[in-house]
C-alpha positions as semicolon CSV with decimal commas, in nm:
position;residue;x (nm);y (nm);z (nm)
1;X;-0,259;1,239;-1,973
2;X;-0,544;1,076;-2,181
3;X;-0,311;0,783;-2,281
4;X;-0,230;0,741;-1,915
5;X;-0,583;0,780;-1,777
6;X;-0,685;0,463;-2,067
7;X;-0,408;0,253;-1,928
8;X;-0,546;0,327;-1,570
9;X;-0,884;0,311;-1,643
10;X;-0,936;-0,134;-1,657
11;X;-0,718;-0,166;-1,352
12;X;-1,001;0,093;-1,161
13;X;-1,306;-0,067;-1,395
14;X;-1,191;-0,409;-1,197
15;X;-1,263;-0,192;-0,856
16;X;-1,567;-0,039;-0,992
17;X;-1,647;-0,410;-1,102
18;X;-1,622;-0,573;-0,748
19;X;-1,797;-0,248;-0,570
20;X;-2,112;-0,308;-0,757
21;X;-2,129;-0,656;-0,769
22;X;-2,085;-0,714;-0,348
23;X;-2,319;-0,346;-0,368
24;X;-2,618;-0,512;-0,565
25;X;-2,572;-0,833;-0,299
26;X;-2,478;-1,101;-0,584
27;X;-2,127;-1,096;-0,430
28;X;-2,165;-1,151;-0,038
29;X;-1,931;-0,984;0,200
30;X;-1,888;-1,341;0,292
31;X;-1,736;-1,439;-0,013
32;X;-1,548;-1,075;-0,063
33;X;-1,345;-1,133;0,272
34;X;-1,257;-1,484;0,138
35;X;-1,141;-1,369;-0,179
36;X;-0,961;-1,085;0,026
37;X;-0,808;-1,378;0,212
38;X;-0,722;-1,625;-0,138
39;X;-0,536;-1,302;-0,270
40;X;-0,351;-1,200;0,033
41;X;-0,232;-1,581;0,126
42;X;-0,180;-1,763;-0,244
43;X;-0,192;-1,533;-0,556
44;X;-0,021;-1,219;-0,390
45;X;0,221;-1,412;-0,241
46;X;0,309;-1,603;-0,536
47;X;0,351;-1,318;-0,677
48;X;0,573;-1,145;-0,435
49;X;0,782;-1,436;-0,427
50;X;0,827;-1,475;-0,767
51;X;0,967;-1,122;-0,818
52;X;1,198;-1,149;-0,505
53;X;1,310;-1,472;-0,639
54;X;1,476;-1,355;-0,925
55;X;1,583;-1,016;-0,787
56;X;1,916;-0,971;-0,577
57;X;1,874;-0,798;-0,217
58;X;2,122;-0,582;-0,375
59;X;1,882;-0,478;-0,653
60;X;1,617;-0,422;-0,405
61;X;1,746;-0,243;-0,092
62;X;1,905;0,065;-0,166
63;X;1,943;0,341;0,134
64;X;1,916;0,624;-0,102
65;X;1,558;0,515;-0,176
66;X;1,476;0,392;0,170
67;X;1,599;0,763;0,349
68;X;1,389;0,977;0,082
69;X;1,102;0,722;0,139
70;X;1,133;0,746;0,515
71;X;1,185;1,150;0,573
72;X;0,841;1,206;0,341
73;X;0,646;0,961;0,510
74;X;0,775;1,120;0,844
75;X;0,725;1,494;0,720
76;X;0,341;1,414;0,602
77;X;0,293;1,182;0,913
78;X;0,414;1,463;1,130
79;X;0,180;1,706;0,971
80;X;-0,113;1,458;0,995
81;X;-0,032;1,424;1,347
82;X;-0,014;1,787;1,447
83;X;-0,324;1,885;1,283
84;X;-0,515;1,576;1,448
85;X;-0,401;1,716;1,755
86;X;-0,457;2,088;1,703
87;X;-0,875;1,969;1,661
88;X;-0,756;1,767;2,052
89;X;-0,794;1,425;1,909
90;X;-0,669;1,159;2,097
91;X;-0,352;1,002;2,057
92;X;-0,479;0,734;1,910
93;X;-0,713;0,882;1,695
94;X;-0,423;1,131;1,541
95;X;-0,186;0,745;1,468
96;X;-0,472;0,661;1,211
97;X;-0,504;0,972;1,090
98;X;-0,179;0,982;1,019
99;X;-0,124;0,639;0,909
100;X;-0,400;0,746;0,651
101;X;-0,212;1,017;0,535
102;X;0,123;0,774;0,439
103;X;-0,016;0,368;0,400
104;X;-0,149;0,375;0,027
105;X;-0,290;0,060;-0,142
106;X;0,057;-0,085;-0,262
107;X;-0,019;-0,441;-0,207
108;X;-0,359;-0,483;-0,389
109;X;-0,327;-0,200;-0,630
110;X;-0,001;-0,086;-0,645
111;X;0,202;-0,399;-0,708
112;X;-0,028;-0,503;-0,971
113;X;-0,058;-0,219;-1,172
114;X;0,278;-0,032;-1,143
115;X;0,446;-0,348;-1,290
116;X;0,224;-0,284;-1,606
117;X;0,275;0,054;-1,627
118;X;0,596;0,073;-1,549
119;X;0,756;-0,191;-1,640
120;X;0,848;-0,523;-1,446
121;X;1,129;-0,328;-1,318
122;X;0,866;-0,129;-1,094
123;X;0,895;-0,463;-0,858
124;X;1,234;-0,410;-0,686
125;X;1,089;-0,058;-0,591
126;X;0,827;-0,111;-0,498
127;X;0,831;-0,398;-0,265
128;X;1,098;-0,203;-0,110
129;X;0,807;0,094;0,006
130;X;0,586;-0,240;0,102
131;X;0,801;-0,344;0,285
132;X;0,885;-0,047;0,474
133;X;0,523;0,011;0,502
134;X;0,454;-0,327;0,631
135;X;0,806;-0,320;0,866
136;X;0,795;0,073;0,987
137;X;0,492;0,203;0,985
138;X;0,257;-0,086;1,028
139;X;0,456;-0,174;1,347
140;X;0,438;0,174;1,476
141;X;0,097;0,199;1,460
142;X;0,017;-0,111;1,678
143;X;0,328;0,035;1,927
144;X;0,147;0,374;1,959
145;X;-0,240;0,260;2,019
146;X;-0,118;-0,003;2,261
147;X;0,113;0,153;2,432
148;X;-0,111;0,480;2,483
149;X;-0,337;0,237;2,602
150;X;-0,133;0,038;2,856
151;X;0,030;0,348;2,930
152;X;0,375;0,272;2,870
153;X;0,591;0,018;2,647
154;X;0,585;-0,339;2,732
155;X;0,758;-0,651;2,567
156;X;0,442;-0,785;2,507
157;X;0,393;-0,521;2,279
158;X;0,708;-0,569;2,117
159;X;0,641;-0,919;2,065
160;X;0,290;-0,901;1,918
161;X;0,450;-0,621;1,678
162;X;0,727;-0,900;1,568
163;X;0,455;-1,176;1,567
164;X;0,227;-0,959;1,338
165;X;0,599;-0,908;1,053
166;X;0,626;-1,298;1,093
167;X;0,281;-1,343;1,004
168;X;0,212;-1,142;0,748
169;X;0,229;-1,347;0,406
170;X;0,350;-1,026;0,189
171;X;0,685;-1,034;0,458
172;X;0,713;-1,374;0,453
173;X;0,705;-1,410;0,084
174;X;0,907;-1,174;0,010
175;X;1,197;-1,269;0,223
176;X;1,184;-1,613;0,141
177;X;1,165;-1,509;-0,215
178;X;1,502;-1,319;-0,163
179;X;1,634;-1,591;0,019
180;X;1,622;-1,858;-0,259
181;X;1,775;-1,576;-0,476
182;X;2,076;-1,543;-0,239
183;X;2,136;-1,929;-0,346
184;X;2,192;-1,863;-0,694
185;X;1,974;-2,123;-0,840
186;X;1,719;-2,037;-1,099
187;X;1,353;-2,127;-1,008
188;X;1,282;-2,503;-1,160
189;X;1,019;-2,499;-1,452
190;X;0,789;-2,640;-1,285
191;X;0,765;-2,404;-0,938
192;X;0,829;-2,064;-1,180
193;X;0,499;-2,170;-1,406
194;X;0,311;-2,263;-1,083
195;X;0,390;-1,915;-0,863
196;X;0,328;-1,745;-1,288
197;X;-0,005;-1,891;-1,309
198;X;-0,102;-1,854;-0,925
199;X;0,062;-1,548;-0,899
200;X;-0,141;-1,364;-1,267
201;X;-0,437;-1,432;-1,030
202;X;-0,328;-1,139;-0,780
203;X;-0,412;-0,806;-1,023
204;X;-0,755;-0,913;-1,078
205;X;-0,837;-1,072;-0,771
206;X;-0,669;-0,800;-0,510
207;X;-0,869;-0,546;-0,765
208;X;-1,218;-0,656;-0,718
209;X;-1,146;-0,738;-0,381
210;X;-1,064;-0,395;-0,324
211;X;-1,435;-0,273;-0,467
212;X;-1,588;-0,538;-0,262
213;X;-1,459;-0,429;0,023
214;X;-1,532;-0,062;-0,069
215;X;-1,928;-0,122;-0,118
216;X;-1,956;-0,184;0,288
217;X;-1,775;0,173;0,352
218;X;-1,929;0,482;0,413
219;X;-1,856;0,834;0,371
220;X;-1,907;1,022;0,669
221;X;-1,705;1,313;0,845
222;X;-1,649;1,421;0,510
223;X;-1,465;1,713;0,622
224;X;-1,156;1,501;0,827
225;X;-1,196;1,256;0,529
226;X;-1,123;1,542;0,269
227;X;-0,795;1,618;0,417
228;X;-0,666;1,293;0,493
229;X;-0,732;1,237;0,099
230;X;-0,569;1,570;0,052
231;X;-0,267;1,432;0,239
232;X;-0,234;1,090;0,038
233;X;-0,331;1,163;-0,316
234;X;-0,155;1,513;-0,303
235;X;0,086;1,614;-0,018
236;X;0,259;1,239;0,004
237;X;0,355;1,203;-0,324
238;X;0,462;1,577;-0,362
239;X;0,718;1,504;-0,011
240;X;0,810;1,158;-0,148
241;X;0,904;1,402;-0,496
242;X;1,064;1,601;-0,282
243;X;1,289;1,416;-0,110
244;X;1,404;1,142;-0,379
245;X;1,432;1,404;-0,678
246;X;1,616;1,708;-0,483
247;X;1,730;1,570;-0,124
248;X;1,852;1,240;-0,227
249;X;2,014;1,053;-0,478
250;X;1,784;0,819;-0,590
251;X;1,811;0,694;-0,947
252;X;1,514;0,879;-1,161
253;X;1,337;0,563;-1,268
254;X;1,330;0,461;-0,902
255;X;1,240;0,777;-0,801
256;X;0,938;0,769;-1,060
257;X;0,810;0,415;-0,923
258;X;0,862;0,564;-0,555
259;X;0,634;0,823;-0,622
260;X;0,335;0,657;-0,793
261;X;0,378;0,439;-0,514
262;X;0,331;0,733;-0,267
263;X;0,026;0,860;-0,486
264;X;-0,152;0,552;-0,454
265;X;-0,510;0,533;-0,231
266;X;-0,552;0,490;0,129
267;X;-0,438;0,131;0,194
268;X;-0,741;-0,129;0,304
269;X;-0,535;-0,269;0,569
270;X;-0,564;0,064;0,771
271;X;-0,955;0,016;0,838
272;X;-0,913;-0,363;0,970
273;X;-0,644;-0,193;1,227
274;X;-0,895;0,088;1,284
275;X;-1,176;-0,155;1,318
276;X;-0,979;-0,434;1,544
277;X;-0,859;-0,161;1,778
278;X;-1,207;0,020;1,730
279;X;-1,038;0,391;1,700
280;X;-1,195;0,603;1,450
281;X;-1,347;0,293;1,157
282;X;-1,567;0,515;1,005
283;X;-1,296;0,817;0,965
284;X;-1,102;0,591;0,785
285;X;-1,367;0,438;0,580
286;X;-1,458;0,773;0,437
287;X;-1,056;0,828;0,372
288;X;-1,056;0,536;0,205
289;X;-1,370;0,552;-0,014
290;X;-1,312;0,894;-0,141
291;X;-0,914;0,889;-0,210
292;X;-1,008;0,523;-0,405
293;X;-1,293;0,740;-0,594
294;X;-1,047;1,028;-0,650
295;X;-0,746;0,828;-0,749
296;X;-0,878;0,752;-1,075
297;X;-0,763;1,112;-1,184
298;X;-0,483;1,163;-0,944
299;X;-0,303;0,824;-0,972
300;X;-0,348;0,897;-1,372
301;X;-0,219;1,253;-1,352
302;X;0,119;1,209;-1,175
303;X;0,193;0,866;-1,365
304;X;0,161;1,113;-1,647
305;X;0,364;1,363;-1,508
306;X;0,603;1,071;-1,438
307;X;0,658;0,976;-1,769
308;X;0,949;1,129;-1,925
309;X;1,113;1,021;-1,584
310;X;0,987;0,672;-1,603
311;X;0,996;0,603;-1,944
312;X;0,609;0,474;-1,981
């Protein structure tokens, strides 16, 4: 566990690093949401690309892995949900709750520091939850606020939903990443050292993005916030366990990757949602803050626990 928590530790020092500098005001939030925006548009998706590129959609999309992925995330959203609306939230309000419970960090934190710890094998798994993150749940979310809104489904909906996939750089990466690998051809020199040198800007970058963008949070309704970190850092990765260990057959090392995935924080791009559609920000803030906070123990404890599965 100690070993673990020391290989943890710089990746959450480079949060802790970005927090204080945007806290103490020598880092403006001005310049954290344009670093947010240089590592979500260039060195993410340089990244991203780079992996797909020299993967196969064949070593990436496995059904095994997406159906143990998908009946957690349902079972934990589910209980989000209920309890959301056993206090009579609103609709909408339960969605985020819920969305808390299941959308971890994966992009900023997870990509980045699962392929060190676990190997660079960790990237075919884990774009494979980002992706059904980004495709699934990310989509239902917009489909549930606007549609409880508007009162029923509309293709407008539908089509700002598929506008939002094609979009999204992380998607679009991705696929086009996979596409060039469907060719066959190897990336030229000269494009595989440009998306290597772009791309080694992501893990620091996304990580003191991620403390910038912490230091503007708060931590109120404490109480709501306490379980929806309950539900991320503890009940998601113990259904995600669950279902790829017992109830499907997902290969162990997979499995292991799934599963640190699922442990990972309450995912950024939840509060921008939150805040655009202005349903419950500050509930989700204080999700986020604490399960980041908390995470440095948790995240280390089940990559721990992961080990003899994983191999780290």
């Amino acid at each position: 566990m100690l070993e673990i928590f020391l290989k943890t530790l710089p990746f959450f020092a480079l949060i802790a690093l970005g927090f204080q500098a945007c806290r103490t005001g020598f880092f403006t939030s001005e310049a954290a949401a344009y670093l947010t925006k240089f590592v979500f548009y260039f060195a993410l998706s340089a990244m991203l690309f780079r992996f797909a590129a020299n993967l196969s959609l064949a070593e990436i999309f496995d059904w095994q892995f997406v159906g143990a992925y998908l009946t957690a995330c349902i079972v934990v959203y589910v209980i989000a949900t209920a309890v959301a609306m056993f206090r009579k939230r609103p609709v909408t309000e339960a969605a985020f709750e819920a969305q808390c419970a299941i959308i971890g960090n994966v992009g900023f934190l997870g990509i980045p520091m699962l392929v060190v710890l676990l190997g660079e094998a960790a990237a075919g798994p884990v774009i494979l939850v980002l992706s059904v993150d980004l495709i699934v749940f990310s989509s239902l979310i917009v489909i549930i606020v606007t549609g409880s809104r508007d009162g029923r489904m509309s293709i407008g909906v539908l089509r700002t939903v598929g506008l939002g996939l094609l979009k999204n750089p992380m998607i679009v990466s991705i696929v086009l990443g996979l596409a060039w690998s469907a060719t066959g051809w190897t990336l030229p020199v000269p494009m595989d050292e440009f998306t290597a040198i772009l791309g080694a800007a992501a893990t620091p970058g996304a990580l003191f993005a991620i403390g910038a963008s912490l230091a503007g949070k708060s931590a109120e309704r404490m109480s709501v916030a306490g379980w929806l970190t309950f539900c991320k850092l503890v009940l998601h990765p113990a259904a995600v366990a669950v279902a790829a260990l017992l109830l499907f057959d997902v290969p162990d090392y997979d499995a292991a990757v799934m599963i640190a995935a699922a442990s990972l924080p309450v995912a950024g791009n939840v509060y921008i949602l939150a805040q655009h559609y202005g349903v419950a920000p500050q509930r989700v803030s204080a999700a986020i803050l604490i399960s980041t906070a908390l995470s440095i123990i948790t995240v280390s404890a089940v990559i721990a626990w992961l080990a003899p599965i994983s191999g780290a």
